[in-house]
C-alpha positions, 0 to 999 in steps of 0.5 A, a space after each residue: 313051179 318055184 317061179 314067182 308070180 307075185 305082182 301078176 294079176 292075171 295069173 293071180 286071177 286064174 289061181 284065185 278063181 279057180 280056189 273060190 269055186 274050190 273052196 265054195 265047192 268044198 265048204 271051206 268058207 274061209 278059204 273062199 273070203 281069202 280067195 275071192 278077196 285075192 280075185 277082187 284084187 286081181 281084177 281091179 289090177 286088170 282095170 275090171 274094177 265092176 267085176 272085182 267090186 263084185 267079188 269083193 263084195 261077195 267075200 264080205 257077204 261070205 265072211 258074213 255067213 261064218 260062224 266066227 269073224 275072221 274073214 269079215 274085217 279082211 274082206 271089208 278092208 280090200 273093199 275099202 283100199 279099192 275105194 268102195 264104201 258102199 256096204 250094200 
């Protein structure tokens, strides 16, 4: 599996999803923020910016539910290079 698939957002999208619902699954709540901002990402590359909006708003709303910071600053960052300013 050496090949390189950095720049691919589709690929990016399945691998993302699929180590959010992981992660989420297992309690590994920063795994998650890191994995669902890589899927908000993704998904704006894709052109379904609602759903990465989505996603990315879901990785602040899980850094926020941690017991430390490290996740919040990350998440919030993607959100605002992705142009969403809202902090609903």
């Amino acid at each position: 599996m050496g090949e390189d698939h950095v720049g691919t957002p589709g690929i990016a999208m399945r691998r993302s999803r699929a180590e959010a619902a992981r992660a989420e699954r297992t309690g590994e709540g920063l795994a998650e923020v890191e994995a669902r901002i890589a899927l908000g990402t993704a998904l704006h590359r894709l052109g379904r910016t609602p759903e990465g909006i989505k996603e990315l708003t879901r990785a602040v709303g899980s850094a926020q539910g941690l017991p430390y910071p490290a996740g919040t600053r990350r998440a919030a960052w993607a959100r605002d290079l992705l142009g969403e300013t809202t902090r609903g």
